[in-house]
Each structure stands twice: as C-alpha cells, then as structure tokens.
Backbone as XML, in Angstrom:
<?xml version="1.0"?>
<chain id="A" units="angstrom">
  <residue number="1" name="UNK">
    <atom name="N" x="0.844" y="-1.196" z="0.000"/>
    <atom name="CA" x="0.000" y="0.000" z="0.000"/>
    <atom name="C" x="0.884" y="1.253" z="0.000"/>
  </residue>
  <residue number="2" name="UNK">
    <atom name="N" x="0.391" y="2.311" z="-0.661"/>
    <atom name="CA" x="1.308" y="3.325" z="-0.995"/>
    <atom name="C" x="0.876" y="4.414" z="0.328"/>
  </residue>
  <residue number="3" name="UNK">
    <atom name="N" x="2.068" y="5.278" z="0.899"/>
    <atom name="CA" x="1.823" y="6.227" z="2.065"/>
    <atom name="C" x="1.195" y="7.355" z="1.004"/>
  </residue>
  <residue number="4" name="UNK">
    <atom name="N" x="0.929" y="8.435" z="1.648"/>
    <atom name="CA" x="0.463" y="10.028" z="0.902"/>
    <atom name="C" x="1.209" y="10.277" z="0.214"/>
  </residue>
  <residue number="5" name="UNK">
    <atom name="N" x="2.451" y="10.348" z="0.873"/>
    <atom name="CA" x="3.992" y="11.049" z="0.301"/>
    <atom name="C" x="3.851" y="10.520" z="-0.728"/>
  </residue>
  <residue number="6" name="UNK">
    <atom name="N" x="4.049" y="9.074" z="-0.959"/>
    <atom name="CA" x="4.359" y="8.481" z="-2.153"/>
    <atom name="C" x="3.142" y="8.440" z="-3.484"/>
  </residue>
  <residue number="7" name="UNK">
    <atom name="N" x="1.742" y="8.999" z="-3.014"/>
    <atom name="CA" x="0.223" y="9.183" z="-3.689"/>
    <atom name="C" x="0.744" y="10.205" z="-4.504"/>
  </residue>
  <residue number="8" name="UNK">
    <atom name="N" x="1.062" y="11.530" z="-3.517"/>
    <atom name="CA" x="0.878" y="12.978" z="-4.107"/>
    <atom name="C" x="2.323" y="12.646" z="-4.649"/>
  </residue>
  <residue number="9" name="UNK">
    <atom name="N" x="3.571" y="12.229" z="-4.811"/>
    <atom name="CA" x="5.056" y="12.313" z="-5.479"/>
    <atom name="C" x="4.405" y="11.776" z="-7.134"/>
  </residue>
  <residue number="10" name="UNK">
    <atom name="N" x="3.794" y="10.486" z="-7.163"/>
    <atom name="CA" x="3.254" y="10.377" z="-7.985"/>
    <atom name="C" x="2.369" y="10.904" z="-9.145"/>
  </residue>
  <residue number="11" name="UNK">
    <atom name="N" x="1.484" y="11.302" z="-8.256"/>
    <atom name="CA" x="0.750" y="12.255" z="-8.886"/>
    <atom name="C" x="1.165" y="13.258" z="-9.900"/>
  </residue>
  <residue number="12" name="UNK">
    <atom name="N" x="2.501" y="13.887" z="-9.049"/>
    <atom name="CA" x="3.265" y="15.528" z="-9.490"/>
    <atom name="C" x="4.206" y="14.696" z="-10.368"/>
  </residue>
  <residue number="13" name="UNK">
    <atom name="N" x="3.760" y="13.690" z="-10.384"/>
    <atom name="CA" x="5.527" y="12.916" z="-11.096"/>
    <atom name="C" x="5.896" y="13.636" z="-12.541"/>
  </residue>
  <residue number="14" name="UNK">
    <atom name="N" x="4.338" y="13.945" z="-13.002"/>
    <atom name="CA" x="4.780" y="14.928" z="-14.760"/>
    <atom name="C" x="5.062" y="16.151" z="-15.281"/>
  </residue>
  <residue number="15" name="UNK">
    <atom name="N" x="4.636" y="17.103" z="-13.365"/>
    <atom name="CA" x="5.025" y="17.831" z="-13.424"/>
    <atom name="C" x="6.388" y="18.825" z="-13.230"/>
  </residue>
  <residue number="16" name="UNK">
    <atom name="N" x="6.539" y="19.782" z="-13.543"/>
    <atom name="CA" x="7.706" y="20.432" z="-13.771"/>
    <atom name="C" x="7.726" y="20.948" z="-11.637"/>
  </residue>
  <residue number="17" name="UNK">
    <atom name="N" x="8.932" y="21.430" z="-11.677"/>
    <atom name="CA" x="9.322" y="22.087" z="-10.308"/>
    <atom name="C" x="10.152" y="23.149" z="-10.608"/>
  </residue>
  <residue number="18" name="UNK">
    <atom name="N" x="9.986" y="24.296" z="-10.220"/>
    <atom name="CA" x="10.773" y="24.912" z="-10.391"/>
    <atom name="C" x="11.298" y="26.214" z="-8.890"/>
  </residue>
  <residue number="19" name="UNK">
    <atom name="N" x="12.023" y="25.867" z="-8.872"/>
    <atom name="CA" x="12.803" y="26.702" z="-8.112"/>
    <atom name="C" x="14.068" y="27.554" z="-8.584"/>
  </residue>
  <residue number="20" name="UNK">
    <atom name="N" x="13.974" y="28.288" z="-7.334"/>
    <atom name="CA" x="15.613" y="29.320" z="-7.556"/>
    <atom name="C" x="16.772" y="28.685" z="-6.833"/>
  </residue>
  <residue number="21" name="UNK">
    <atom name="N" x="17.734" y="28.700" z="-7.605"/>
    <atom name="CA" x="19.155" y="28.394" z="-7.153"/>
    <atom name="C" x="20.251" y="29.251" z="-7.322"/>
  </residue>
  <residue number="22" name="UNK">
    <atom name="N" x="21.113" y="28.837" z="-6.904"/>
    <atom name="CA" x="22.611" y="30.199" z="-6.471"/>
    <atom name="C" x="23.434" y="28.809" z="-7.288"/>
  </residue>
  <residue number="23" name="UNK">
    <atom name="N" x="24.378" y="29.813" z="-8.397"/>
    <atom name="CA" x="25.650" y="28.689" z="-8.720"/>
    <atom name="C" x="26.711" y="29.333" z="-7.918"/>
  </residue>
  <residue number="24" name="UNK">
    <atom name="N" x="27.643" y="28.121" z="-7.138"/>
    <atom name="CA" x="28.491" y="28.570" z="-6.540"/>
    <atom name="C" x="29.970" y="27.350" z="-6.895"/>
  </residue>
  <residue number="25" name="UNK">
    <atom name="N" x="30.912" y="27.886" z="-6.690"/>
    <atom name="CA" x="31.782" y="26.988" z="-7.066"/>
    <atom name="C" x="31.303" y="25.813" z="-7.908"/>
  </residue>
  <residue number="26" name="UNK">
    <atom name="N" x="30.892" y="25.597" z="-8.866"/>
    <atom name="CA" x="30.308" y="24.681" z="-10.151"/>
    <atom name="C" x="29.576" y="24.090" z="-9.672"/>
  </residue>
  <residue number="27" name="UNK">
    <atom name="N" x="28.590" y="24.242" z="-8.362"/>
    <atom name="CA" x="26.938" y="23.266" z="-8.170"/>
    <atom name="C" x="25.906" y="24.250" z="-7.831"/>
  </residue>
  <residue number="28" name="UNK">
    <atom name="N" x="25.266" y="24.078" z="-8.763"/>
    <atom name="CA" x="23.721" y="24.503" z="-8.390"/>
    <atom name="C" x="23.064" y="24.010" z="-6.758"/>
  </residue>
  <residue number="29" name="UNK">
    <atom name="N" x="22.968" y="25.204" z="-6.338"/>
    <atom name="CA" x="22.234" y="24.989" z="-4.949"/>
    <atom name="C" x="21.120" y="25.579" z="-4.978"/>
  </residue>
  <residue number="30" name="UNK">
    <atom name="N" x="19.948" y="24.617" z="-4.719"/>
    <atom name="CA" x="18.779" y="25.482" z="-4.691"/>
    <atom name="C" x="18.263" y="26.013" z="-3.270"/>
  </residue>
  <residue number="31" name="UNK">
    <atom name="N" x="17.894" y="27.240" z="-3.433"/>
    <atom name="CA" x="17.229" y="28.017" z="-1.978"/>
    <atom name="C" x="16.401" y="27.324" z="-1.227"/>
  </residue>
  <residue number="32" name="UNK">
    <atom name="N" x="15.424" y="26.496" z="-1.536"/>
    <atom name="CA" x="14.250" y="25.361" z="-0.564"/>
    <atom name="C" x="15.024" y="24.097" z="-0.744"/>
  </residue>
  <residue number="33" name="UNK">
    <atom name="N" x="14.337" y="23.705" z="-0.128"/>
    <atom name="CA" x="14.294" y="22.048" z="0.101"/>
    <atom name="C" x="13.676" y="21.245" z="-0.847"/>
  </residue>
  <residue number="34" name="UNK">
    <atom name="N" x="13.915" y="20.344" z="-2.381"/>
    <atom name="CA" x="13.826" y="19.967" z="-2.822"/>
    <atom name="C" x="12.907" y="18.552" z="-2.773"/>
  </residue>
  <residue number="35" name="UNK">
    <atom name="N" x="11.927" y="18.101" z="-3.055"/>
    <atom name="CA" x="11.109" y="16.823" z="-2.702"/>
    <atom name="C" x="11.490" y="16.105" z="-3.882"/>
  </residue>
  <residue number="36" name="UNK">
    <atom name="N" x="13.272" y="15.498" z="-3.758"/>
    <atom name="CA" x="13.685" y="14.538" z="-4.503"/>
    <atom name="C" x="14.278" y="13.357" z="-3.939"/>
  </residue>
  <residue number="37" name="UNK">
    <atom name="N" x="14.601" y="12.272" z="-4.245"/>
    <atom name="CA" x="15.287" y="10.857" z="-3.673"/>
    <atom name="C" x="16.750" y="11.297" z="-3.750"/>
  </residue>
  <residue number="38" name="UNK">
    <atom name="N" x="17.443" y="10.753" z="-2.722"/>
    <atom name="CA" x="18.906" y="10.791" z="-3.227"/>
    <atom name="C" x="18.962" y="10.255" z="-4.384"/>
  </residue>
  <residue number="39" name="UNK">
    <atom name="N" x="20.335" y="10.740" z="-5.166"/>
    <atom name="CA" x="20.625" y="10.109" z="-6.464"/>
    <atom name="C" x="19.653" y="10.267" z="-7.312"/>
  </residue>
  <residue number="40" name="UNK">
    <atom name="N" x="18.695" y="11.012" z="-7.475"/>
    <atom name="CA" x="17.220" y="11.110" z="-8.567"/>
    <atom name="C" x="17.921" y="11.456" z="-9.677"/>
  </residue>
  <residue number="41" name="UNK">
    <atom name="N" x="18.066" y="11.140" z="-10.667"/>
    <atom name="CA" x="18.140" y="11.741" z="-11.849"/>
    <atom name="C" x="16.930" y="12.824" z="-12.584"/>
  </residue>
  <residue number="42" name="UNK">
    <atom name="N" x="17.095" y="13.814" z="-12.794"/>
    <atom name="CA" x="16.290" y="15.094" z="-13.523"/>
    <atom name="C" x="16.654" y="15.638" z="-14.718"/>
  </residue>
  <residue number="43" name="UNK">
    <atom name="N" x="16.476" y="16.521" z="-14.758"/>
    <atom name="CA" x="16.670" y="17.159" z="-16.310"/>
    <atom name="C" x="16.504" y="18.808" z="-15.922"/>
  </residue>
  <residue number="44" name="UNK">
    <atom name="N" x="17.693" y="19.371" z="-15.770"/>
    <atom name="CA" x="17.956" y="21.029" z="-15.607"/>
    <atom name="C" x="17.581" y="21.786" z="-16.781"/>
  </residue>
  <residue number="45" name="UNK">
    <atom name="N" x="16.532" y="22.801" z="-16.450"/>
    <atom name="CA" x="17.318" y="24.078" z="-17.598"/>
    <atom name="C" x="17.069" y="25.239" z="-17.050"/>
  </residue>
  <residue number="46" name="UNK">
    <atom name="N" x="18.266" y="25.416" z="-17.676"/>
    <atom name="CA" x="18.932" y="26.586" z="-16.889"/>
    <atom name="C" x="17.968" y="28.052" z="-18.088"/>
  </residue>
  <residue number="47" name="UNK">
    <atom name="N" x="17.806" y="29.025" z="-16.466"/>
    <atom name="CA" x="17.018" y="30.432" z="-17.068"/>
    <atom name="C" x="17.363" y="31.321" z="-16.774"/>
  </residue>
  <residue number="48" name="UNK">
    <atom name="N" x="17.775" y="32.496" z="-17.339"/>
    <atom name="CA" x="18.206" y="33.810" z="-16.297"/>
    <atom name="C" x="17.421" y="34.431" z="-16.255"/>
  </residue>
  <residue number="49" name="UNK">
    <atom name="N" x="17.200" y="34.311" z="-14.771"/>
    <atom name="CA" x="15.953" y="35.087" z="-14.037"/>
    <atom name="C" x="15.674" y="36.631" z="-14.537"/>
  </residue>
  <residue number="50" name="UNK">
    <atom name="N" x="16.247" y="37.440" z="-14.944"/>
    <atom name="CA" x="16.016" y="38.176" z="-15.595"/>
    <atom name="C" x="15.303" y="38.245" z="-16.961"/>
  </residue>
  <residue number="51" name="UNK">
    <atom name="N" x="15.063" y="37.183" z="-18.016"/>
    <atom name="CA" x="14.530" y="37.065" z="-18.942"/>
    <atom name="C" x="13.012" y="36.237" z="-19.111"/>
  </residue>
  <residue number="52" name="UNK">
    <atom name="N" x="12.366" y="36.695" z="-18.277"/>
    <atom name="CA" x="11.142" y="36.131" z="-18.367"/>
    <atom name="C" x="10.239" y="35.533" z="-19.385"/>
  </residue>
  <residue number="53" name="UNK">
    <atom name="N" x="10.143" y="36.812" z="-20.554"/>
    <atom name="CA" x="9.327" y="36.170" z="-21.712"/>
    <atom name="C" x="9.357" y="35.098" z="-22.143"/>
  </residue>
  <residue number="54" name="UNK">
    <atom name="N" x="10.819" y="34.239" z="-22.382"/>
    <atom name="CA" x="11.646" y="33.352" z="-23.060"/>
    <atom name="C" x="10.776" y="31.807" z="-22.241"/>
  </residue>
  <residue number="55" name="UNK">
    <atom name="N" x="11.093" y="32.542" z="-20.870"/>
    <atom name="CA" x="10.881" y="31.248" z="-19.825"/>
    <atom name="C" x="9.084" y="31.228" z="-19.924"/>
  </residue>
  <residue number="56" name="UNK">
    <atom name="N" x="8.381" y="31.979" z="-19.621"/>
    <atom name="CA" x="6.941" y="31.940" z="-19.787"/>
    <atom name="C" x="6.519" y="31.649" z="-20.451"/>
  </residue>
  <residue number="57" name="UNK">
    <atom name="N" x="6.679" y="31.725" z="-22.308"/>
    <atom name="CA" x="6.793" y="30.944" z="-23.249"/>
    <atom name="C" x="7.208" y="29.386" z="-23.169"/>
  </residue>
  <residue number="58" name="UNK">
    <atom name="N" x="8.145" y="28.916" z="-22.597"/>
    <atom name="CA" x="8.481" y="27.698" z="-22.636"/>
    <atom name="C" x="7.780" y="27.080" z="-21.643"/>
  </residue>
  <residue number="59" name="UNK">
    <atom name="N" x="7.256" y="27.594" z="-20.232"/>
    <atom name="CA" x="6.612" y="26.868" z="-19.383"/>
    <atom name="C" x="5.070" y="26.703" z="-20.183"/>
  </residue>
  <residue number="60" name="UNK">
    <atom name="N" x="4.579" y="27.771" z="-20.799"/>
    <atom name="CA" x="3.261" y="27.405" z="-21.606"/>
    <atom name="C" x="2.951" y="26.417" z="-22.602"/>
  </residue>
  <residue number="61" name="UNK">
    <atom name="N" x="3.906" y="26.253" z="-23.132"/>
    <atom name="CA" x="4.396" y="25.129" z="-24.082"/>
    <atom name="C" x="4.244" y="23.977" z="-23.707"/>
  </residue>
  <residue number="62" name="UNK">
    <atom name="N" x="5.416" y="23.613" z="-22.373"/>
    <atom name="CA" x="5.295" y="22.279" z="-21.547"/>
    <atom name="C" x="3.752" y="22.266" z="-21.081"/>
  </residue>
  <residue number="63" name="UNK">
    <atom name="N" x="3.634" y="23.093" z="-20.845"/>
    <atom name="CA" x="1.744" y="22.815" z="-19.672"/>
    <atom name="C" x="0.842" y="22.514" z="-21.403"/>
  </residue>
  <residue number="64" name="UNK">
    <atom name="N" x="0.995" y="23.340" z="-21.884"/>
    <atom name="CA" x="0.199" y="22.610" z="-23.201"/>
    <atom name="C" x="0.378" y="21.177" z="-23.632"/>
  </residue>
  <residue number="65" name="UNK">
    <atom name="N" x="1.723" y="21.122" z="-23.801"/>
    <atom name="CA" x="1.866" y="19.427" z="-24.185"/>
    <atom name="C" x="1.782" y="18.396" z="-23.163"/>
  </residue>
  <residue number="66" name="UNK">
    <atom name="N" x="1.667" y="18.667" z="-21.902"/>
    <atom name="CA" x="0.990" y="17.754" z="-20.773"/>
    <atom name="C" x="-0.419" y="17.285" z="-20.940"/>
  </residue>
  <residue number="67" name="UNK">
    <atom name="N" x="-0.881" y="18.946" z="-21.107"/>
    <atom name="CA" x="-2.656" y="18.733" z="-20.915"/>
    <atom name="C" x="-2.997" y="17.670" z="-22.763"/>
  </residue>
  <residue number="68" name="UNK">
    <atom name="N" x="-2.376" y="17.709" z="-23.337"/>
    <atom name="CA" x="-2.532" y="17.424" z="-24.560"/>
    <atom name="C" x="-2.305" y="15.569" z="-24.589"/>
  </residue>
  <residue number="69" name="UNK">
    <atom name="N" x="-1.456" y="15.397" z="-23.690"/>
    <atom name="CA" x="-1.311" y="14.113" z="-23.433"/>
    <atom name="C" x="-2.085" y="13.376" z="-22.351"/>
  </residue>
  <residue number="70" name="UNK">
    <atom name="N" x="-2.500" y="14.338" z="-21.759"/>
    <atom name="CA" x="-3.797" y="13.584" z="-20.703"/>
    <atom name="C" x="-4.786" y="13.565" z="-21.560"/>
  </residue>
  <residue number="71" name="UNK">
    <atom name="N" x="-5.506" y="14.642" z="-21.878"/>
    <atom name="CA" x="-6.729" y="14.185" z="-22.605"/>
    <atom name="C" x="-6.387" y="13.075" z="-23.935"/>
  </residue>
  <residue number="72" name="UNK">
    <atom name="N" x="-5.246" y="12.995" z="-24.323"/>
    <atom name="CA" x="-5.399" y="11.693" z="-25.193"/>
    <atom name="C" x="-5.353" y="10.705" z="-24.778"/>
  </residue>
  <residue number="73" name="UNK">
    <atom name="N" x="-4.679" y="10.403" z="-23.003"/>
    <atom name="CA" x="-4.871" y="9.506" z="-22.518"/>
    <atom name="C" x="-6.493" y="9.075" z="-21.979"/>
  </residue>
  <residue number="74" name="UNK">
    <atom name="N" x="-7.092" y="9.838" z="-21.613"/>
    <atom name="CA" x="-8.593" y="9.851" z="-21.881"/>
    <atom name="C" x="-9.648" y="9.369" z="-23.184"/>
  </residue>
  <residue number="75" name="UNK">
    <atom name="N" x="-9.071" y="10.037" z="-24.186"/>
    <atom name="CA" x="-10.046" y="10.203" z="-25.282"/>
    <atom name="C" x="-8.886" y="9.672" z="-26.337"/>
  </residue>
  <residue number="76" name="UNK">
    <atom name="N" x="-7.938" y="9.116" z="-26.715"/>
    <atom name="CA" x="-6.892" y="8.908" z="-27.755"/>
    <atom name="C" x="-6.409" y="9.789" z="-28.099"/>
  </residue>
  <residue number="77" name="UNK">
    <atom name="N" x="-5.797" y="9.599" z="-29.656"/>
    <atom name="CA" x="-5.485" y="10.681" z="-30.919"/>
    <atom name="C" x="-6.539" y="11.428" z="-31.146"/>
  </residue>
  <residue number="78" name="UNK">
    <atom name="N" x="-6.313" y="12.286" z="-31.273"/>
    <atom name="CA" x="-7.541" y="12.981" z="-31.912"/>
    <atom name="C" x="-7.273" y="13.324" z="-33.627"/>
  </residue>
  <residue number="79" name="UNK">
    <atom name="N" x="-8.419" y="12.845" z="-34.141"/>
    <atom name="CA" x="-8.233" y="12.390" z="-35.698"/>
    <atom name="C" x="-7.915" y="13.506" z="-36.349"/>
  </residue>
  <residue number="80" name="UNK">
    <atom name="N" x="-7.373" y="13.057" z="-37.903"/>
    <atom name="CA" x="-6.514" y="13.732" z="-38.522"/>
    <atom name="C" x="-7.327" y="14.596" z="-39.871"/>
  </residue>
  <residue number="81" name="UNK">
    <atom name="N" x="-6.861" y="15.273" z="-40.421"/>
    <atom name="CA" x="-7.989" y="16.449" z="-41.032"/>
    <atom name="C" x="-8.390" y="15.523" z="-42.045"/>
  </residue>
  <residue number="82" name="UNK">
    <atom name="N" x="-7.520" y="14.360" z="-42.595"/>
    <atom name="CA" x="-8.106" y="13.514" z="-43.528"/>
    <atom name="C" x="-9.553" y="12.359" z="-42.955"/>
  </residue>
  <residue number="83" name="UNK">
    <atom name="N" x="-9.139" y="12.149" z="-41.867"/>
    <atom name="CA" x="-10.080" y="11.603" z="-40.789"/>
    <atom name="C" x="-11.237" y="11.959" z="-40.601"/>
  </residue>
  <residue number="84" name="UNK">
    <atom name="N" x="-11.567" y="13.615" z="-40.559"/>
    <atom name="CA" x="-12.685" y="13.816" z="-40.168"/>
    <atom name="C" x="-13.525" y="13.838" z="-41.525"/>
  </residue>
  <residue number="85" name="UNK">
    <atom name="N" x="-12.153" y="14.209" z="-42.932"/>
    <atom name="CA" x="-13.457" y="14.958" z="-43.842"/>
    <atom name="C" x="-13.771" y="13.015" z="-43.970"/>
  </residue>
  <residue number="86" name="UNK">
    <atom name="N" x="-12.984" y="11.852" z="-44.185"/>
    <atom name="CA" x="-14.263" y="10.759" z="-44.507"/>
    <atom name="C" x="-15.280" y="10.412" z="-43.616"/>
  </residue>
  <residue number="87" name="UNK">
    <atom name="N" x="-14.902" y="10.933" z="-42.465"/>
    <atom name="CA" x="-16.376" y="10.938" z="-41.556"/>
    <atom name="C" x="-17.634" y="11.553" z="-41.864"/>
  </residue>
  <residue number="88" name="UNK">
    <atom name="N" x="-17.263" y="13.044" z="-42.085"/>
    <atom name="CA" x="-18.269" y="14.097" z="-42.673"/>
    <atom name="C" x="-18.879" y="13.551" z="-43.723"/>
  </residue>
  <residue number="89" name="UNK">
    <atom name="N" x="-17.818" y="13.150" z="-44.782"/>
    <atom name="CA" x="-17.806" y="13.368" z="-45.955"/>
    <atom name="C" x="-19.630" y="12.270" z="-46.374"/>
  </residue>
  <residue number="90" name="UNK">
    <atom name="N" x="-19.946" y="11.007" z="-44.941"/>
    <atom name="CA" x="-20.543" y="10.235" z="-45.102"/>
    <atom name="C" x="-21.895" y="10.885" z="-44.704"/>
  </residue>
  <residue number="91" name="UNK">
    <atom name="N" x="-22.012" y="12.375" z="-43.979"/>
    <atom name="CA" x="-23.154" y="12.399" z="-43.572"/>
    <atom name="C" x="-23.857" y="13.517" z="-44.997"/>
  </residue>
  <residue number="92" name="UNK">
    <atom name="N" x="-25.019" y="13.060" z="-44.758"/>
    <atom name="CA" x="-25.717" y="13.938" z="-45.735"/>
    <atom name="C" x="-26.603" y="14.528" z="-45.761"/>
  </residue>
  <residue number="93" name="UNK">
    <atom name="N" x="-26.983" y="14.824" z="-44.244"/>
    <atom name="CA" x="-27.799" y="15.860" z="-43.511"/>
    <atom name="C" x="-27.188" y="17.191" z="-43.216"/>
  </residue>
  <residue number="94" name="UNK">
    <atom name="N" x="-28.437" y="18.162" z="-43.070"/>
    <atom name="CA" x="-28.179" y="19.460" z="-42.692"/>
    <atom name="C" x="-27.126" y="19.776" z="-41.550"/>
  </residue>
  <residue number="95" name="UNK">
    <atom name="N" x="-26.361" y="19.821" z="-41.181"/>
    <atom name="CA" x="-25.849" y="19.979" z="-39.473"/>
    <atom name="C" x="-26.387" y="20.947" z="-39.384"/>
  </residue>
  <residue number="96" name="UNK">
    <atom name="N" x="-26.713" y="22.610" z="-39.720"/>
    <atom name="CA" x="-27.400" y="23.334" z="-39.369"/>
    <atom name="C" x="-29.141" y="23.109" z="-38.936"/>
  </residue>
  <residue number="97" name="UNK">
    <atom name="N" x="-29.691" y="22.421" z="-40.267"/>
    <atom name="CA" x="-30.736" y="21.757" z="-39.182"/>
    <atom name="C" x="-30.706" y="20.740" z="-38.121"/>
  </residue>
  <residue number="98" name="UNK">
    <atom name="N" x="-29.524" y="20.388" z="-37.445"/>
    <atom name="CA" x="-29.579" y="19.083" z="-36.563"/>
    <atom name="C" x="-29.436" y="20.001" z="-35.493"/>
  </residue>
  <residue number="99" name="UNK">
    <atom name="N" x="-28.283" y="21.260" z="-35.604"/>
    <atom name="CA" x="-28.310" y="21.955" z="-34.465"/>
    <atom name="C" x="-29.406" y="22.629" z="-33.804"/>
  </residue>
  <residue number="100" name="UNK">
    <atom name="N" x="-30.424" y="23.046" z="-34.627"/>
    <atom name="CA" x="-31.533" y="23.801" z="-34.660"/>
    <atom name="C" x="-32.445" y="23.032" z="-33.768"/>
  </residue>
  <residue number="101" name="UNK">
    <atom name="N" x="-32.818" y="21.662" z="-34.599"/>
    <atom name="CA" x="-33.633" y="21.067" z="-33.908"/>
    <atom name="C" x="-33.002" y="20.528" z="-32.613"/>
  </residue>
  <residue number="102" name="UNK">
    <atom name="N" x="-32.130" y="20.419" z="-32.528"/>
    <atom name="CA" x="-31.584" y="19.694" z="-30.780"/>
    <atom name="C" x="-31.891" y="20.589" z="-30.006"/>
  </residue>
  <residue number="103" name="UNK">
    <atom name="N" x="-31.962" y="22.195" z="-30.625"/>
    <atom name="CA" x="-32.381" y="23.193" z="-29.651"/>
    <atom name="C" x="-33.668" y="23.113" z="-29.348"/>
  </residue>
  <residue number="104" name="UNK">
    <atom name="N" x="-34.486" y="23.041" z="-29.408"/>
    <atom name="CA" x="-35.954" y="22.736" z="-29.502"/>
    <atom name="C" x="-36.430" y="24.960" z="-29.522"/>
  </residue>
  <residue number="105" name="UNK">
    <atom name="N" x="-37.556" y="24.760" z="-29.123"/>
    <atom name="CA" x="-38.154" y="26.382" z="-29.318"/>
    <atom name="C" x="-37.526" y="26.548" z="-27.889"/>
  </residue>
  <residue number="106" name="UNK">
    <atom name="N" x="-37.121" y="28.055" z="-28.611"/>
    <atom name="CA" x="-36.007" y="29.010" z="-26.784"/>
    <atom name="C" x="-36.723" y="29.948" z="-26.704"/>
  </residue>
</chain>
C-alpha cells in the first residue's frame, strides 16, 4: 500500500518544479528544500531570471503538451484532417438543421 507522500510524489511525477538556485563553485544549490530521492536523476534548464518572456513561453508550451497528453490519454489521438473529412464526408444531412432542432423552441 502506498503512504500520501508516495500518492501525491506520484501524482506531481509529470510535473515540472521549479525553483531558484545560487551557482556557486560549479553546483547549483537550490534556496528550498527539494522533494527529490537521493541520487534522482532530472533534467535542468537553466534560465536567467532576468529574462522572463523566453521562460513563460516555454513553461506554456510544456503545460500545453501535458494537458494534450492527458486528454489523449482519456479520449486517444484525436483524428486527422483527412479523418474527419471521410467521416463528414458520409453524412448527408443538414448539421445546421440538426443543431436547430436539438435546440428545440427558446
């Protein structure tokens, strides 16, 4: 059976962490306390805190391609423009009247 610690580590496992660190004599030290295993292997990148746009851009990016991979883990691929038109391509009803009528009188 898994403790909390190990529920919520899981959980965050896809997400990013980010903190501030001081380089000092060639190691990155970060200012908090880190919720990693000894020996964890990660993946650094380095930002100068001064250049924000660059970094806000790239964190939007990652959070996009997360959320993009959960909901396909939910729902799959989501089909391809050739995909949908032979789907469409089979119906041969109004969609404007289907929308209409699903509305009933408003």
């Amino acid at each position: 059976m898994r403790t909390a610690k190990q529920a919520l580590r899981r959980y965050n496992s896809d997400m990013a962490i980010q903190f501030e660190a001081v380089y000092e004599k060639g190691v990155l030290k970060p200012l908090r306390p880190l919720d990693l295993a000894e020996n964890e292997r990660v993946v650094v990148v380095i930002k100068d805190s001064r250049d924000e746009s660059d970094y806000d851009a790239i964190q939007k990016a990652a959070f996009m391609e997360r959320i993009r991979k959960e909901m396909e883990s939910y729902t799959g691929p989501a089909p391809t423009l050739e995909e949908v038109r032979k789907i469409t391509a089979r119906d041969t009803g109004s969609w404007s009247d289907e929308i209409i009528a699903s509305r009933g009188e408003r």
